[in-house]
Every structure is written in C-alpha cells, then in structure tokens.
C-alpha positions in Angstrom: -29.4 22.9 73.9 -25.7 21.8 73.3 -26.3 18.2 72.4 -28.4 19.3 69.4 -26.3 21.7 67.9 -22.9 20.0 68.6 -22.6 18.2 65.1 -23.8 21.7 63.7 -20.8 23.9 65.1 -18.0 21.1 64.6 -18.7 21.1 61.2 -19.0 25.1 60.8 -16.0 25.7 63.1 -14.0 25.3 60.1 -15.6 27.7 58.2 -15.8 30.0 60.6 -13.2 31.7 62.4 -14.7 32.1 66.0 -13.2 29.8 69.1 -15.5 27.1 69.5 -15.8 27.7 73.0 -16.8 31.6 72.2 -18.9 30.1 69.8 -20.8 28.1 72.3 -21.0 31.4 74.7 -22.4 33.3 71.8 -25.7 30.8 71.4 -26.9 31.9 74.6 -29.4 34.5 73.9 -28.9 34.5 70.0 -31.7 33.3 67.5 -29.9 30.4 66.0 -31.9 28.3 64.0 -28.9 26.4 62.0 -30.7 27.1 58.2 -29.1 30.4 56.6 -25.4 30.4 57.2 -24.8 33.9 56.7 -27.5 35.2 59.2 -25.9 32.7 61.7 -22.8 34.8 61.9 -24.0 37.9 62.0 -26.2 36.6 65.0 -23.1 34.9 66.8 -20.9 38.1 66.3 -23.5 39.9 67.8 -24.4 37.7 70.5 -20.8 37.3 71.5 -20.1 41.1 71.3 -23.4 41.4 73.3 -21.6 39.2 76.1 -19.0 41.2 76.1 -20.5 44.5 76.9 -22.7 43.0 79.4 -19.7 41.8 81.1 -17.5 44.9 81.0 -20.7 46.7 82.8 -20.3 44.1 85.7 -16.7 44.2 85.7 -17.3 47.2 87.8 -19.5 45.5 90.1 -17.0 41.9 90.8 -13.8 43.2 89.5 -13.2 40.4 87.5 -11.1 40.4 84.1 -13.6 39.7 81.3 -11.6 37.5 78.7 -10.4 35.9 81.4 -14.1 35.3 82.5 -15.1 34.8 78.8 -12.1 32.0 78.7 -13.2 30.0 82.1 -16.7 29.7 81.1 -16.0 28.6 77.9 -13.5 25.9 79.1 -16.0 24.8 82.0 -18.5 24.1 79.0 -16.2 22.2 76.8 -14.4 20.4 79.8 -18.1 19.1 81.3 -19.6 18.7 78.3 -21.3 15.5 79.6 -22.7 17.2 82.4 -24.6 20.5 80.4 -25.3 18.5 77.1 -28.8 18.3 78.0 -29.6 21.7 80.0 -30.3 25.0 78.3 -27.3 27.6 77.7 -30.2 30.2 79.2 -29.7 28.0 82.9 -25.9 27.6 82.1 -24.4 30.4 80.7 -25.2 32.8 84.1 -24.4 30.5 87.0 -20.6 30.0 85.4 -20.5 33.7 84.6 -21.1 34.7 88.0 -18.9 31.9 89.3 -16.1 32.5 87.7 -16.6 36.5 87.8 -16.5 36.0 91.4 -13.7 33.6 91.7 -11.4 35.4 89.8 -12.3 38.6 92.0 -11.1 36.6 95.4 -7.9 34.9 93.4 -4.5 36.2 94.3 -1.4 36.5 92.3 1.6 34.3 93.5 4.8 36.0 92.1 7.7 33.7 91.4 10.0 33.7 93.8 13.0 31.6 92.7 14.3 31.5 89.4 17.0 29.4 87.6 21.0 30.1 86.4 21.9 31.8 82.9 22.8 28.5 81.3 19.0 27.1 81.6 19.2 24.8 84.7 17.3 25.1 88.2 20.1 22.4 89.5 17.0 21.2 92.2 19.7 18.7 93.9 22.2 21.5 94.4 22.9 23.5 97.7 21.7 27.0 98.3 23.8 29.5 99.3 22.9 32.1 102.6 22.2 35.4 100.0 19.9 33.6 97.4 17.7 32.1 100.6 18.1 36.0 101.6 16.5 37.1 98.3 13.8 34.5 98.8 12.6 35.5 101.7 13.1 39.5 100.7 11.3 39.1 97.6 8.2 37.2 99.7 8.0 39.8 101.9 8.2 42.8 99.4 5.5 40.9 97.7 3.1 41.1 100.4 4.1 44.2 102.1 3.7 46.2 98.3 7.6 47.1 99.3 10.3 47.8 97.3 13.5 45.8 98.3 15.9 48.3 99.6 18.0 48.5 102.7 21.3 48.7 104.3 23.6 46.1 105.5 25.9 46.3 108.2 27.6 43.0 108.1 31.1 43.4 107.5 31.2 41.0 104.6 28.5 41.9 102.5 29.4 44.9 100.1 27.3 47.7 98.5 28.2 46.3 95.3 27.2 42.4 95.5 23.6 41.5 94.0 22.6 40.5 97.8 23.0 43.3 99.2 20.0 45.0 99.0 18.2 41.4 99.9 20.0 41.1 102.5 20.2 44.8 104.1 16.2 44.2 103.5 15.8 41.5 105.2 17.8 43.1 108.6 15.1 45.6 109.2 12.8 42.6 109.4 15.0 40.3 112.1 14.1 37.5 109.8 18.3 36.9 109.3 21.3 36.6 111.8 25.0 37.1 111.3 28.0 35.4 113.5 30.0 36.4 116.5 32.4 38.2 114.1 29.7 40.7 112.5 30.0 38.5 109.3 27.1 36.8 107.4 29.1 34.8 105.0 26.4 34.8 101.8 28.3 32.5 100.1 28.1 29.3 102.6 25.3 27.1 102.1 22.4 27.5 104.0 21.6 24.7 106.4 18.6 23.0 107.0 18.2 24.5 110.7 18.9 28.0 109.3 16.6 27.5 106.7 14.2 26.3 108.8 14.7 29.2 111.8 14.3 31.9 108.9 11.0 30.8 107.4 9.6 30.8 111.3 11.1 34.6 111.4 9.1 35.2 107.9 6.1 33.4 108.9 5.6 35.4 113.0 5.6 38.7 110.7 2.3 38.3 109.3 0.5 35.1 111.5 0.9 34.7 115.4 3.8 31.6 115.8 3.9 30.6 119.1 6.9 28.4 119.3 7.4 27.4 123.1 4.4 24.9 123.0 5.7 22.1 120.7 8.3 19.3 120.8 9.8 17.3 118.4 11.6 13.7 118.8 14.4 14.0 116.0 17.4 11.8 117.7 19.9 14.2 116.6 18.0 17.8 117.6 18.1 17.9 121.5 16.1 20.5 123.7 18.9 22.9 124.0 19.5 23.5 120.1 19.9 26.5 119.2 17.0 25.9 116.9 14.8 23.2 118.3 11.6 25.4 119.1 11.8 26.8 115.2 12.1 22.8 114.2 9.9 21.8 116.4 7.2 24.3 115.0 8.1 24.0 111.6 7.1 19.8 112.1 4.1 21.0 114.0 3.5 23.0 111.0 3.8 20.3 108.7 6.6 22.0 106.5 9.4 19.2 106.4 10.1 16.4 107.6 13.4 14.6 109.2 14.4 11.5 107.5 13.9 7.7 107.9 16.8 6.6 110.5 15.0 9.3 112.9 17.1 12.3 112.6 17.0 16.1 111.1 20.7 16.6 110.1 20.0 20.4 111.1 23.7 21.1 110.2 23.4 19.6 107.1 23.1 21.8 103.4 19.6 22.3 102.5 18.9 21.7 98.7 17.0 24.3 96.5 14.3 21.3 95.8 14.2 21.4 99.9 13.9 25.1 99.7 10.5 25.1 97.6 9.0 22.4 99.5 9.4 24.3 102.3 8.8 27.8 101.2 5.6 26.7 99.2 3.9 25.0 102.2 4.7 27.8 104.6 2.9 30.2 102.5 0.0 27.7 101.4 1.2 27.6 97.6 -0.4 24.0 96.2 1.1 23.4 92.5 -2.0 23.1 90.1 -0.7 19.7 88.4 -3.7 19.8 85.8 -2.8 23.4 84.8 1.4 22.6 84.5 0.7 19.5 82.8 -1.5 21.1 79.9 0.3 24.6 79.9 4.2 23.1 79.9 5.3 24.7 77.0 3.8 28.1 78.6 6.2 28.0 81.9 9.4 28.8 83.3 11.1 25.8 81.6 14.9 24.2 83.1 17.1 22.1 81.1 17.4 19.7 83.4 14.0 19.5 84.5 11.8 18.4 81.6 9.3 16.3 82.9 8.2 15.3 86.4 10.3 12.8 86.8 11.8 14.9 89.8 9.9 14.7 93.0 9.9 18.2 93.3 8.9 19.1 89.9 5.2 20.3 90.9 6.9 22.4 93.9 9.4 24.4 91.6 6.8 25.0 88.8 4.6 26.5 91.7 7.7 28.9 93.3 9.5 29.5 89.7 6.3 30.8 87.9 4.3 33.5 88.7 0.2 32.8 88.3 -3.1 34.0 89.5 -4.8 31.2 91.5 -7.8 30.5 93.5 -6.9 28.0 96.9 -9.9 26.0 98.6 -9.6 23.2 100.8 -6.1 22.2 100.5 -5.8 22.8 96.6 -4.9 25.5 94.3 -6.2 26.0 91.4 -4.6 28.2 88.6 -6.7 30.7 86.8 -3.7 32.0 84.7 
C-alpha cells in the first residue's frame, strides 16, 4: 500500500527522474519489492507505459484526454493522501481512473470572453463602452453556436472599418442589440446598467425559455413603465445583480467592466475555481493592476478573462485545465 512505500519513493524521487505522482500510478500492477534499484525502474517504466496504453484503448470508449487523466489521478492521490494511505493501489488506481475519464468527457470548455488593454491593465472600476459589451455578447454566442463572427451593420455610425463592426453587425441578426431613433448606435458611449442588463436577457431567451412578464421588482427608482423593468425585474429574479443599499438600481447609470463579469459569468453559470486560480496564478491571464484578490471581483474576471476546461456540479465549478 502507499503508507509503506512512502519513505521508499521520497528518497528515490531524487534519483530518479519520474513525477512522483506518475510514480505512484506506476506501482499499481508492478512487482515492486523495494530491494534491487535497477529492476525497480525498469518495472515502474513499464508499469507506467503499461497505463498508458491501457488508457489510450479507452480513450475511445469515454473520450477522455489521457495525460490529462494520468495528471488528475495522480493529484487526487497526492492531494488525499490521508484518505488512500492504508487501501491498496489495486482498489484505488481504477475507481479515480474511471472517475476522472468520465468527468473530463462531460467537462466543457469556457473560452475567455473579455480580455484586457495593450498596456497590461483590465481597469475593473472603469466604464464599458456599447461595442466592447457588443463583442461580449458576439463572442458568447459564436462560442456556443460553433459561428464565426461575421455580419453587416446598418447603423449609420458604425463603419466597415472599426474593430466592432463585425460584433456588432453580428449581433443585429440575433435582436440581442438596439440602436436610437436616429439609426445610430453610438459604440463609444458607455453602456448602462439597464442596457446591460436588457442585452444579457436578449442573449439568454436565445438558448433557455425567459419569460419575463411574470416578475416584479421593488427598486425605488425603476417604475412599472421603464423601458426596461420586465428585463430588470427578471435579471433580479434570476439572481444576476443586485441594486444597491439606499434601495435603488440607477438603471441610467454606467455599468463597470467588474459589473460586466459579474453579470455575464452568472448568466451563463460560470463559478471561478478559487483553488485552481490561487495555485495556477502565474499560469493565467495576468493584469497589472490586478495582482492579487484584493478586488472583489478578482475571482469573476479570472473566470471570464481565461479560457479553461471545467466540470460544474451543484453550484461550483471546478477547473480541469
């Protein structure tokens, strides 16, 4: 078992180069008996290549990527060391193959869908402009429809030539945007927090039912005949955002790009793996003026600025890679 061979593979790890998580993997099924070195390694390499093979073969069965497989097993081991150190690898070793074989095979890939500015920053506190909460919303919709973002705009303000364009001539097929009186959509005003709100309602009736006539909301500032009180209304049913302390929305008001995540990741059920960002920092999407979590919506921008495989159960999200 583990606990009697732990001392025995610390101490050879160093003179052996094999991750000592693989190396744990590779006892299962191997004749180890911890005496003659140089047989142990030939045994290990085997064992582990043995692994391998077996799990390329069933890689056509669960679909599952095998070092990735390999990789979760192995950390399961080390990270519940406590809990396996006195079962056998033989009872061990298949139940978290299988596991995570299947896992990964009904995990989906979240694709970031924000990113930062040329000079490092993600500016979190900063207003967001109508055409980058256009290219949101294209590039989330691209993502799950396997489109290419394409289309053609026939607001009088937006030219062939600006990077929105084909965001926001994309996004007009859909309905999810709306231009003024004057045929204009002025991409370069900020976004406000009802327009925000009334676009991610457009995004979300495309692929779940919305039904927004049945709900009400009490914000002291957001009266029945709004222009977008059944969109905030739903969006508060829906648990997306919330209005502030004195009572009211501020609908009119800018919405800020740390807004925008929040919003955006619970609207399409994205939960930020804290573990996984905390461990994996210097691996991510990294800001200049976001360095730690210091910000309160540090988790949320990881999760919409970084694309990752993940597996979501009960109200969490964890990250596979």
């Amino acid at each position: 078992n583990i606990k009697n061979y732990r001392k025995h593979i610390n101490r050879r790890f160093k003179l052996f180069s094999i991750d000592i998580e693989l190396f744990l993997i590779g006892l299962c099924g191997m004749k180890f008996d911890g005496e003659d070195w140089e047989n142990d390694k030939l045994d290990i390499e085997k064992s582990i290549e043995h692994h391998k093979s077996v799990l390329e073969y069933d890689k056509k069965e669960f679909g599952a990527n095998v070092e990735e497989t390999i990789d979760n097993v192995a950390k399961d081991i080390v990270d519940n060391y406590d809990e396996y150190q006195n079962k056998s690898l033989f009872e061990i070793i298949p139940k978290l193959v299988t596991k995570y074989m299947k896992t990964h095979n009904d995990s989906v890939e979240h694709k970031a869908y924000i990113f930062g500015y040329n000079d490092g920053t993600f500016r979190p506190d900063n207003n967001m402009s109508r055409a980058e909460a256009a290219a949101i919303f294209a590039r989330l919709i691209s993502e799950q429809k396997g489109e290419k973002i394409s289309g053609k705009s026939n607001f009088n303000d937006v030219s062939k030539s600006e990077w929105y364009s084909d965001y926001i001539g994309y996004l007009s097929k859909y309905g999810i945007i709306k231009g003024y009186a004057d045929n204009t959509f002025r991409p370069n005003d900020n976004v406000t927090r009802a327009e925000f709100v009334a676009m991610t309602v457009r995004f979300n009736s495309l692929f779940n039912d919305v039904k927004k006539g049945s709900y009400t909301v009490k914000y002291t500032d957001v009266a029945t005949n709004y222009w977008a009180y059944s969109d905030v209304a739903y969006a508060k049913h829906a648990g997306w955002l919330n209005g502030y302390a004195d009572g009211t929305f501020k609908g009119d008001n800018a919405i800020t790009r740390a807004e925008v995540v929040t919003v955006v990741n619970k609207a399409t059920g994205r939960i930020a793996d804290e573990g996984y960002i905390n461990k994996n920092l210097s691996l991510l999407n990294k800001f200049t003026d976001l360095k730690n979590n210091s910000h309160w919506a540090f988790y949320a921008i990881e999760e919409a600025s970084n694309t990752h495989i993940a597996n979501s159960a009960n109200n969490t999200e964890t990250w596979v890679k």
